[in-house]
N, C-alpha and C positions, 0 to 999 in steps of 0.2 A: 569829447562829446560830438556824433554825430549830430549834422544840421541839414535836414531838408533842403531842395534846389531844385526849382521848378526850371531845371538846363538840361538840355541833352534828353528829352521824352523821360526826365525824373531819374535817369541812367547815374547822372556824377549826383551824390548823393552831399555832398561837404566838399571843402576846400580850407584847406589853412594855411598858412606859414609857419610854422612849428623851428625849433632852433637843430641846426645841426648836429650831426656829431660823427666823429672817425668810425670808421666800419671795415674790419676784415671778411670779404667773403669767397669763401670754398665752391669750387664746382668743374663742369665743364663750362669749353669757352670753344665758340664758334663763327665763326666767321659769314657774315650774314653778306650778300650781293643781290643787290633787290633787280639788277636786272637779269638776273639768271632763278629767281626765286620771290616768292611772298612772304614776308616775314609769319604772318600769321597762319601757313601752311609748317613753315617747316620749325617754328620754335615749339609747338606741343610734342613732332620729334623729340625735341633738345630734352624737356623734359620727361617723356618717358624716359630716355635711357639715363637722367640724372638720379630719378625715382626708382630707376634698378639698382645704384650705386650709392644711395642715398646714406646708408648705414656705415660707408667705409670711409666717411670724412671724420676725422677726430676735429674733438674740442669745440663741436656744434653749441652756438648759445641757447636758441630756443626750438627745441623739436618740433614742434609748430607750426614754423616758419620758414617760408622759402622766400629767396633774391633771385630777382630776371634783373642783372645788372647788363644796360645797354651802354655802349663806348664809340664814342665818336670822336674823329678826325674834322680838324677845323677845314675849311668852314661849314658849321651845320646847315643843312639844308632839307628840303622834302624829297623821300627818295635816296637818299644817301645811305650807302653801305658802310656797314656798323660790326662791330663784334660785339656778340652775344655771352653774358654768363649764367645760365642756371646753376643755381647755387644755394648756400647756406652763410647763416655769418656764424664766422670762429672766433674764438678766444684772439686777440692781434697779439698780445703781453707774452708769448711763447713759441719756439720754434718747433713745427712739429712736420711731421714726413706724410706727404700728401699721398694717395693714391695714383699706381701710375695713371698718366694722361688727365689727370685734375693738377687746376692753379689756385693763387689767391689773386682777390684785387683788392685793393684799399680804395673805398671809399672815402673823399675827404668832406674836410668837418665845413658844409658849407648848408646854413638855412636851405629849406625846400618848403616849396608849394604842395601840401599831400593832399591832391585831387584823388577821393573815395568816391568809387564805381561799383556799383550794382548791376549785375548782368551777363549775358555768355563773352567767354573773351575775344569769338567772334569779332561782336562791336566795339571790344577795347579802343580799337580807333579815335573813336568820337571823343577819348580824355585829353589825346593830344589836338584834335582839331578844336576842343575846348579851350584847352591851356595857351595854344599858339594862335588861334583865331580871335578869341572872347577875351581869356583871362589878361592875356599879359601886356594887348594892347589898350587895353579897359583903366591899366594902371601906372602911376608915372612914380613906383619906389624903388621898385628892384629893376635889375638887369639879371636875365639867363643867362647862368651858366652852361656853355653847350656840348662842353664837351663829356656829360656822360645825365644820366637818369637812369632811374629804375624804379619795378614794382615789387612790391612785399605780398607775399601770400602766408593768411593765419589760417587760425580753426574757422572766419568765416567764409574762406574760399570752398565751395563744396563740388567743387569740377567746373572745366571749361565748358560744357553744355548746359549749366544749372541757372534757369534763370534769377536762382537768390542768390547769387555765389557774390562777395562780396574782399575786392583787392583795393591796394593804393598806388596811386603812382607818385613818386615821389623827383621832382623835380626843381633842380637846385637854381639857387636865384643868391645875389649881394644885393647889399643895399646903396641905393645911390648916393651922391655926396647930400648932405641937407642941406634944405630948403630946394631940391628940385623934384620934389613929388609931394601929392596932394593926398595919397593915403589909397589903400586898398577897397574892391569890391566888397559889399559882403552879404550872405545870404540872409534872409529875415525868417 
């Protein structure tokens, strides 16, 4: 269920901690250097040319649905150059023969904070200055995981200039040992 969030000009629309779970996903993978590029210049690239290819990944789960899985090298910082996957998730339970110049990644099975965004992906930004600014010092249960995140796009993403288009990021967190945290934000 969608919840309301008077965060971000109404942009981050919910937030949850939902439980994890393993993820194979198909695509291209590219290699992001923010000081020779903007991420948010050159990954709608990524995804054109994943959406020309889109049809020649076998064993897609949800046609649907697309993965921008990002990967990171410790230690994560602001700024830090990343590889990029545009992709899809596949069936993991089978070996199957990828398209040339497409990989897979395994996502692993760790709880995530799904920050749902409303807006051009333009200002996708403001989820992470959310999550890293607001959310995750706001609360004392989890610890980020940092080295990897990603966003899922459904049926209600309707294009990166739409201002209803509607994605999640999804950003992985453990839980700390108990009794050292006092419980999560939450929206009313």
């Amino acid at each position: 269920m969608e919840r309301t969030a008077n965060t971000a000009g109404g942009r981050i629309i919910g937030a949850d901690v939902v439980q994890g779970r393993r993820r194979q996903v198909a695509g291209l993978e590219y290699a992001v250097c923010q000081q020779q590029t903007k991420p948010q210049e050159v990954i709608p690239i990524f995804w054109q040319e994943l959406m020309e290819r889109i049809n020649e990944i076998p064993g897609r789960i949800e046609k649907s649905s697309t993965i921008g899985l990002y990967l990171y090298e410790p230690p994560f910082g602001p700024g830090q150059d990343f590889h990029y996957l545009a992709g899809v998730e596949v069936r993991g339970d089978e070996a199957v023969t990828l398209p040339d110049g497409m990989v897979t990644r395994t996502i692993e099975e760790y709880d995530c904070v799904v920050v749902t965004y409303r807006g051009k992906a333009e200002d996708f930004g403001i989820v992470w200055d959310w999550f890293h600014g607001e959310w995750y010092p706001q609360q004392s249960e989890y610890d980020a995981v940092d080295h990897f995140e990603f966003e899922r796009h459904d049926e209600r993403y309707l294009g990166s200039d739409h201002e209803g288009s509607v994605f999640e990021m999804y950003f992985p967190v453990k839980r700390r040992a108990a009794g050292s945290g006092s419980g999560l934000p939450t929206f009313q």
